[in-house]
C-alpha positions as a Markdown table, in Angstrom:
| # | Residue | x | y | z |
|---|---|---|---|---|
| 1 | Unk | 43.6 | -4.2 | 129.9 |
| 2 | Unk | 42.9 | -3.7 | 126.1 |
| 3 | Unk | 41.6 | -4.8 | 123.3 |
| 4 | Unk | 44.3 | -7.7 | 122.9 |
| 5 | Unk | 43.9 | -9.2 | 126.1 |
| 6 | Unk | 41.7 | -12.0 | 127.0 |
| 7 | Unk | 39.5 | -12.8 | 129.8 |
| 8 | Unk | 38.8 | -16.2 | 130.8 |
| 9 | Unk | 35.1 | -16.2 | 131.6 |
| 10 | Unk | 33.9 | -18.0 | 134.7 |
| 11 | Unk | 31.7 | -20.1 | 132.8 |
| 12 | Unk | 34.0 | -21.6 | 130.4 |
| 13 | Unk | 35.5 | -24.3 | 132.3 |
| 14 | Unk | 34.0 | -25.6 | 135.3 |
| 15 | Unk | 36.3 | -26.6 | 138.3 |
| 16 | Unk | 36.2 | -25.9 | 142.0 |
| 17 | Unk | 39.5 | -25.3 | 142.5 |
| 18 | Unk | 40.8 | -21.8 | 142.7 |
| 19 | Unk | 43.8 | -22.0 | 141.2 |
| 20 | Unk | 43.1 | -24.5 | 138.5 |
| 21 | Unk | 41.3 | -21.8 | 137.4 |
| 22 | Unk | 43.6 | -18.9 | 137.7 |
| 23 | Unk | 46.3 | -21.7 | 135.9 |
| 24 | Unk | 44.0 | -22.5 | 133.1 |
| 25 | Unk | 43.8 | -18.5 | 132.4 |
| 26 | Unk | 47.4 | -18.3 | 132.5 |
| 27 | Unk | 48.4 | -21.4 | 130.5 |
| 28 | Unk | 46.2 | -19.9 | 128.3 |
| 29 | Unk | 47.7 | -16.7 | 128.0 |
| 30 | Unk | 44.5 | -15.1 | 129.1 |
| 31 | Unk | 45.4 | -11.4 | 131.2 |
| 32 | Unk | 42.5 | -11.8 | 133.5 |
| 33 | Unk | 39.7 | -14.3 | 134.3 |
| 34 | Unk | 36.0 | -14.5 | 135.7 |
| 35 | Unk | 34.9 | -15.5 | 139.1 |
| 36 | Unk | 31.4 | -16.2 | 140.6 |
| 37 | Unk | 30.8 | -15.9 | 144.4 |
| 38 | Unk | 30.6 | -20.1 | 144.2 |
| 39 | Unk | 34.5 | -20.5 | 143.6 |
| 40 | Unk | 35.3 | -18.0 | 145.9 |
| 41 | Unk | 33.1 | -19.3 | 148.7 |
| 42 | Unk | 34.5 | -22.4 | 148.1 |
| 43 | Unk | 38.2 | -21.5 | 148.2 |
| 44 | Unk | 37.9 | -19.5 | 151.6 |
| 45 | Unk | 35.4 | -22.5 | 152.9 |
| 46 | Unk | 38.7 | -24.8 | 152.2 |
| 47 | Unk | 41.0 | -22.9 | 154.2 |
| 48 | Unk | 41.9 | -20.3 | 151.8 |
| 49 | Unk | 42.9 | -16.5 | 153.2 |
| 50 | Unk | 42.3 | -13.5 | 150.9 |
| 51 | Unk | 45.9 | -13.0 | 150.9 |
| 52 | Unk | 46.4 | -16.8 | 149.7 |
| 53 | Unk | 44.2 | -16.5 | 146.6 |
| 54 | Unk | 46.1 | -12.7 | 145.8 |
| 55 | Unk | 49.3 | -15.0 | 146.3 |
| 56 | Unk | 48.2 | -17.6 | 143.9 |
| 57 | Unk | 46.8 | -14.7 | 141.3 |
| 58 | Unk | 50.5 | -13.0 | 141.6 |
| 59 | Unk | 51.8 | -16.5 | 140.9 |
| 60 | Unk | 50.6 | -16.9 | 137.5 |
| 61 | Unk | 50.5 | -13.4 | 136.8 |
| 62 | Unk | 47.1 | -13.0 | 135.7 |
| 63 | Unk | 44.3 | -11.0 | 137.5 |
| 64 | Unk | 40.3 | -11.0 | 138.5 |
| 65 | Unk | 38.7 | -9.0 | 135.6 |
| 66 | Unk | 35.5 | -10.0 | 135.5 |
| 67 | Unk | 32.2 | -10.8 | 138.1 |
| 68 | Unk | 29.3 | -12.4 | 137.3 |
| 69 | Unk | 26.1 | -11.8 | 138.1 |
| 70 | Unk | 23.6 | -9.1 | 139.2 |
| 71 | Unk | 20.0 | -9.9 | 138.4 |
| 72 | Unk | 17.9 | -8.0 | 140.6 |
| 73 | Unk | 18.9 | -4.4 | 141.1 |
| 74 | Unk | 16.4 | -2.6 | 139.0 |
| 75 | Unk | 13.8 | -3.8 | 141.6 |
| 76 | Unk | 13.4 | -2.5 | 145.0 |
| 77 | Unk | 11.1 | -5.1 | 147.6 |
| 78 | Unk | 12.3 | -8.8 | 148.1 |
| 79 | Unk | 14.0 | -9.0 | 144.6 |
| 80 | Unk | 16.1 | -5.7 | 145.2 |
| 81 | Unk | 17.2 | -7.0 | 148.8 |
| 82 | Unk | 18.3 | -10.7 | 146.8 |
| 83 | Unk | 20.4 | -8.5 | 144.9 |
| 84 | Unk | 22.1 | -6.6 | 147.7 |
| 85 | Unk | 22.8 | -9.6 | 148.8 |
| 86 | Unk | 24.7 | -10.3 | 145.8 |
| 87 | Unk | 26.1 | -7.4 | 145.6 |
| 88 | Unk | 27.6 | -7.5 | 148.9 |
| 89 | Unk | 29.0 | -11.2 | 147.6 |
| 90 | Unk | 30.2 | -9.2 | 145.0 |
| 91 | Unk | 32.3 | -6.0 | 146.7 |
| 92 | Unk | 33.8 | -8.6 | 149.1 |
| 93 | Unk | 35.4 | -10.5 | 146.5 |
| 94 | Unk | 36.7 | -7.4 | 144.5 |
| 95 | Unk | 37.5 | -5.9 | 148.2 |
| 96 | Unk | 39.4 | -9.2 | 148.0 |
| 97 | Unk | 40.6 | -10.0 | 144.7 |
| 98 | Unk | 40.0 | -6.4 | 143.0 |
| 99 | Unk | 38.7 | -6.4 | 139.9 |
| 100 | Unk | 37.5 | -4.6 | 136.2 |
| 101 | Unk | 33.8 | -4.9 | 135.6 |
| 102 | Unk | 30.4 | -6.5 | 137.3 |
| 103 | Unk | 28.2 | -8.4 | 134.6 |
| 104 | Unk | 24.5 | -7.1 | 135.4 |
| 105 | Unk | 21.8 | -8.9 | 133.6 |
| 106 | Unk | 17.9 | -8.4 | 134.2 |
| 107 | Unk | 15.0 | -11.0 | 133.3 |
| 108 | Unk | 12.3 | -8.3 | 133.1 |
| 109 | Unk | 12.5 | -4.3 | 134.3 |
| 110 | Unk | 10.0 | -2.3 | 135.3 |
| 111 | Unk | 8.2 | 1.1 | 133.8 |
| 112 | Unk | 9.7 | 3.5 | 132.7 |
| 113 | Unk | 12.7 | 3.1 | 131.8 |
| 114 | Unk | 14.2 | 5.7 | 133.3 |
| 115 | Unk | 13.5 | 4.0 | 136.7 |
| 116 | Unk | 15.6 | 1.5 | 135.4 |
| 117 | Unk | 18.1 | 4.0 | 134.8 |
| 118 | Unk | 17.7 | 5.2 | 137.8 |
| 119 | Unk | 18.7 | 2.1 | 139.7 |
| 120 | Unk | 21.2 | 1.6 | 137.0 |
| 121 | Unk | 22.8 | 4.5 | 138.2 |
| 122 | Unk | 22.6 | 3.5 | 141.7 |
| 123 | Unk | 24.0 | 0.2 | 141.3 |
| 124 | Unk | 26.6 | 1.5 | 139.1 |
| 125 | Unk | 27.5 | 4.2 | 142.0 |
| 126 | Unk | 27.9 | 1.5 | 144.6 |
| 127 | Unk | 30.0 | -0.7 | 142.1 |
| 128 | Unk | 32.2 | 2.3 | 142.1 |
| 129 | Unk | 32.8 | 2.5 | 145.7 |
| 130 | Unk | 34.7 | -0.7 | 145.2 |
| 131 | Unk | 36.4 | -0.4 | 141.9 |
| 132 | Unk | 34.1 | -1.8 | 139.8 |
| 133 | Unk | 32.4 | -0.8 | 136.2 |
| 134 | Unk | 29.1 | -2.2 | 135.6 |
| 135 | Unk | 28.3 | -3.8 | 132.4 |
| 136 | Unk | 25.0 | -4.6 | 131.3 |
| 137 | Unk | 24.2 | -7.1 | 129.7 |
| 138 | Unk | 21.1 | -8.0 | 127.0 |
| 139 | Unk | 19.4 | -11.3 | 126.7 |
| 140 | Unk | 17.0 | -12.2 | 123.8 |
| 141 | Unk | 14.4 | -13.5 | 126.3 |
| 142 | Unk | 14.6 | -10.8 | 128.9 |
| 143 | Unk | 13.4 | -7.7 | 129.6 |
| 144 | Unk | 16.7 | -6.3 | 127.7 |
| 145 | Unk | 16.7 | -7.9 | 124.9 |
| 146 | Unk | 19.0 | -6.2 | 122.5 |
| 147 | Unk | 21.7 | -3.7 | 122.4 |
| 148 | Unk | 19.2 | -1.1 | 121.1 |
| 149 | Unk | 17.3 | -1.1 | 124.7 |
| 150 | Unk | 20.7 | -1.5 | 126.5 |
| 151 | Unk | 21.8 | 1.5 | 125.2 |
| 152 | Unk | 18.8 | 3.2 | 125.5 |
| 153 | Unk | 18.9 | 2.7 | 129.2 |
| 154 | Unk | 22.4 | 3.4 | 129.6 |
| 155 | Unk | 22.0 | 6.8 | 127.7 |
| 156 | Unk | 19.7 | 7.3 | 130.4 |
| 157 | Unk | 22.5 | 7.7 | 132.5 |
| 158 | Unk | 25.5 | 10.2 | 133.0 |
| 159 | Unk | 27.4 | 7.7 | 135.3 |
| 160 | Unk | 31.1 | 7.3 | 134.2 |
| 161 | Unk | 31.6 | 3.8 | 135.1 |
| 162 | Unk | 28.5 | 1.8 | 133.7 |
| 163 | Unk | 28.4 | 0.7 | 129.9 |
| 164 | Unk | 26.9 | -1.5 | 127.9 |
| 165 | Unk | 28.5 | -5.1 | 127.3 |
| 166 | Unk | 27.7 | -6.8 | 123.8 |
| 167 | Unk | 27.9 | -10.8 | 123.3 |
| 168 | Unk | 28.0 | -12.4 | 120.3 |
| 169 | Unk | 26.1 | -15.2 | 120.8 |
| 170 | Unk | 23.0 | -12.8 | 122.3 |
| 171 | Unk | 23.5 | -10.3 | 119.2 |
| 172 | Unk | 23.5 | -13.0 | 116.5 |
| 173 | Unk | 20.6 | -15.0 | 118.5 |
| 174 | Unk | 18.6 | -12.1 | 119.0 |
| 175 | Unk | 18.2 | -9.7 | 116.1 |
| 176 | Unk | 21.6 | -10.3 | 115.0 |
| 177 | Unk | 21.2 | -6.4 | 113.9 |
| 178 | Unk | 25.0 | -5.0 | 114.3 |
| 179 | Unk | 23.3 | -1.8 | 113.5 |
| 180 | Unk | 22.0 | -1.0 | 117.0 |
| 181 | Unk | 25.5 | -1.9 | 118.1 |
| 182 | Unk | 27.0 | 0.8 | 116.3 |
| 183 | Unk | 25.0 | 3.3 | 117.6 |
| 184 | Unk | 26.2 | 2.6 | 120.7 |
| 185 | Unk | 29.2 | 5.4 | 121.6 |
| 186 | Unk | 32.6 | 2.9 | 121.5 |
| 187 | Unk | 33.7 | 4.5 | 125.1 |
| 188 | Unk | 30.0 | 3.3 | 126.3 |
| 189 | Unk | 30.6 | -0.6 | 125.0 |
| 190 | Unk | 32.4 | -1.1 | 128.5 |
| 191 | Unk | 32.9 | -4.9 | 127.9 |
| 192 | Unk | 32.5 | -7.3 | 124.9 |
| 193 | Unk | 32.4 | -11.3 | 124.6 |
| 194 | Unk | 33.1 | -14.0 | 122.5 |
| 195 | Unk | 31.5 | -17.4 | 121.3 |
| 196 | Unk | 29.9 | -18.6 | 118.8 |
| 197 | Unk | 26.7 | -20.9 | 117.9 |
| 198 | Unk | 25.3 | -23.6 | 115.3 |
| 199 | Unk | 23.4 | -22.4 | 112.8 |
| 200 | Unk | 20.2 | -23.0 | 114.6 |
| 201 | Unk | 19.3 | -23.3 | 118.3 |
| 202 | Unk | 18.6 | -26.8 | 119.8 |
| 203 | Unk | 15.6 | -26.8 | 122.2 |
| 204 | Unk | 15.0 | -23.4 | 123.7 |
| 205 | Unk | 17.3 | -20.1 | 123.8 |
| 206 | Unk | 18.2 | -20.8 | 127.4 |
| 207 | Unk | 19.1 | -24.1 | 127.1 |
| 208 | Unk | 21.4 | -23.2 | 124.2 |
| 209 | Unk | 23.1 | -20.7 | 125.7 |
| 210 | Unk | 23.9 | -22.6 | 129.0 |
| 211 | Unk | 24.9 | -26.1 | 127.0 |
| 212 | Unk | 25.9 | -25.9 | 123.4 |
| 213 | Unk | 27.6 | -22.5 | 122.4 |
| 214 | Unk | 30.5 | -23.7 | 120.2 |
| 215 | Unk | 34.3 | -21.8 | 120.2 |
| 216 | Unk | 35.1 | -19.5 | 118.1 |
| 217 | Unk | 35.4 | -20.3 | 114.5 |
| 218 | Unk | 33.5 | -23.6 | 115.0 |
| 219 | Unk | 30.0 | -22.1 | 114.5 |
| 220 | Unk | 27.8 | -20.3 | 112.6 |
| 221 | Unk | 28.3 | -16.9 | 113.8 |
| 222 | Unk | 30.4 | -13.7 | 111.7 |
| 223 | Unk | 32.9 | -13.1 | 114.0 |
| 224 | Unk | 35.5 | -12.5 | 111.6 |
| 225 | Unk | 32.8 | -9.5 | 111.3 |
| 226 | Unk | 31.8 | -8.6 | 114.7 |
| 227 | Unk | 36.0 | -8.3 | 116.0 |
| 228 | Unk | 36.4 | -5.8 | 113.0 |
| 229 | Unk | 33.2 | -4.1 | 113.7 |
| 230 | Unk | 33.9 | -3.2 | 116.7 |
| 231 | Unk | 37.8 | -2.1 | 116.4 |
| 232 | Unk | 36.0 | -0.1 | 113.5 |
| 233 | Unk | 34.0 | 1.8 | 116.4 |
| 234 | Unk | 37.2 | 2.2 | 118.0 |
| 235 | Unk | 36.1 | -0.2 | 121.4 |
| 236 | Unk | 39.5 | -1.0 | 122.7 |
| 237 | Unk | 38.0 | -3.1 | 125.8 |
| 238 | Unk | 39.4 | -6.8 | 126.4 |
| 239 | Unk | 37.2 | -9.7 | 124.9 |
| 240 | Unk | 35.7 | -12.4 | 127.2 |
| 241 | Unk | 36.1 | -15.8 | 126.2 |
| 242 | Unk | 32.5 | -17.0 | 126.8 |
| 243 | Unk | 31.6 | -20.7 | 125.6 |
| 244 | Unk | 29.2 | -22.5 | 127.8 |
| 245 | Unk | 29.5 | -25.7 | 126.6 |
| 246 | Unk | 28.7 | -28.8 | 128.0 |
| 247 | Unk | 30.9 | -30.7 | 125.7 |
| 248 | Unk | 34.0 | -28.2 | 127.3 |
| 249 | Unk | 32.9 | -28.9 | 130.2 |
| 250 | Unk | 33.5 | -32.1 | 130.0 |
| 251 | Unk | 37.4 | -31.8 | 129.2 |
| 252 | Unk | 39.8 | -30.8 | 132.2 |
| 253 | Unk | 40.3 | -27.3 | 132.9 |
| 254 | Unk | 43.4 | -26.2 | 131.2 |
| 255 | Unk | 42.5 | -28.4 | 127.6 |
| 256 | Unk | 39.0 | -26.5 | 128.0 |
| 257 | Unk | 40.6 | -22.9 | 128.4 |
| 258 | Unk | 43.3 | -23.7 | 126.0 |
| 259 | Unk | 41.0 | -24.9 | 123.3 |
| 260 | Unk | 38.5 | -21.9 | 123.5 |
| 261 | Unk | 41.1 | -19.3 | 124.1 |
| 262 | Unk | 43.3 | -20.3 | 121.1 |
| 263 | Unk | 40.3 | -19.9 | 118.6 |
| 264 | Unk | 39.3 | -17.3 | 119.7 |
| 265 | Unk | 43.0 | -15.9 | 118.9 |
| 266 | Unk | 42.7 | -17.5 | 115.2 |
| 267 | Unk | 39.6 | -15.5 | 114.9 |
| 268 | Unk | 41.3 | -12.1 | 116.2 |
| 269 | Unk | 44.1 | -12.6 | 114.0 |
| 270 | Unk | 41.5 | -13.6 | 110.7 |
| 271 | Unk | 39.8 | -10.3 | 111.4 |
| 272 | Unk | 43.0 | -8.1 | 112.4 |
């Protein structure tokens, strides 16, 4: 997959049906989708097999690209077992489904950082064991906070399948500084998504992230900017259609996917 496909993210629409999902990606004319260890679950607890969900993938010709999440794994104790746990959730469904990339994310990491790129690595080398590049992820209100500190952790490593992944809604909500994402290496930017934001935040940065991002083109955010950016780095990785939206939410799976999806292709061409 390349820099013209799309992902449909896991969090876009919200159904818990299996293939509604993998149909909203393909009427969408999305390459690859998210999945979460909840839709997966729930399709095997309803009778699904493996080989029934790989049928229904082949079906609409569109494939698993994208897992969501790992939040523990720069901790050893009881928060590094939680996220074996989830990791195991993780390599059965790519075991499964196969797959692209993990998302890993981390409220706070310990000192120094190069423990945490330690365990980077580590996580990244089991990931790898099942086909799967790790992307991490920064968060304004975590303990990664910006693509600067991303990067510098994954510098920290020499693993060849763990890279940073850069959001625009966490760049322009955080420092919106597009410098620290250039300094990133393009072949290191392993994963990129998409959305968009009013100008300002209502209530906190969490709950503005999980209820009220806007698709693209319908915010605030320069994303006519950020798409040329980055093919200006050379990143040739597919985009993630990311809107958590409560108001998409709302609308039945394939409008949702269709609505975001095609925006986000008005933007691409704007920029392209």
């Amino acid at each position: 997959m390349g820099s013209e496909d799309l992902i449909l993210s896991a969090q876009t629409i919200r159904t818990d049906s299996f293939e509604e999902r993998v149909r909203a990606a393909a009427e969408s004319a999305c390459a690859g989708l998210g999945l979460q260890w909840s839709a997966y679950e729930t399709a095997r607890a309803a009778g699904a097999s493996d080989a029934d969900l790989r049928g229904v993938l082949a079906h609409y010709g569109v494939e698993v690209a994208e897992y969501e999440v790992l939040r523990f794994w720069a901790y050893d104790g009881e928060r590094g077992a939680r996220s074996r746990q989830a990791e195991e959730e993780v390599w059965s469904m790519a075991d499964a489904l196969g797959g692209r990339h993990v998302i890993a994310v981390a409220g706070s990491v310990p000192d120094p950082l190069e423990l945490v790129a330690e365990r980077l690595v580590a996580l990244s080398e089991r990931a790898a064991a099942h086909g799967l590049i790790v992307a991490l992820e920064f968060l304004p209100w975590t303990g990664i906070p910006d693509a600067a500190t991303a990067w510098e952790i994954v510098s920290l490593t020499d693993g060849p399948n763990v890279g940073v992944l850069v959001d625009s809604w966490h760049l322009y909500r955080g420092t919106g500084d597009e410098s620290q994402v250039r300094a990133i290496p393009a072949d290191r930017i392993v994963a990129v998504h998409i959305d968009d934001a009013d100008a300002e935040p209502v209530g906190t940065l969490l709950e503005d992230t999980l209820h009220r991002r806007r698709v693209p083109g319908e915010g605030s955010f320069p994303l006519v900017d950020y798409v040329r950016m980055l093919d200006q780095m050379g990143v040739r990785v597919p985009y993630s259609v990311e809107v958590i939206s409560d108001e998409l939410a709302a609308l039945p799976a394939v409008e949702a996917a269709r609505r975001a999806v095609e925006a986000t292709r008005r933007v691409l061409a704007l920029a392209r």
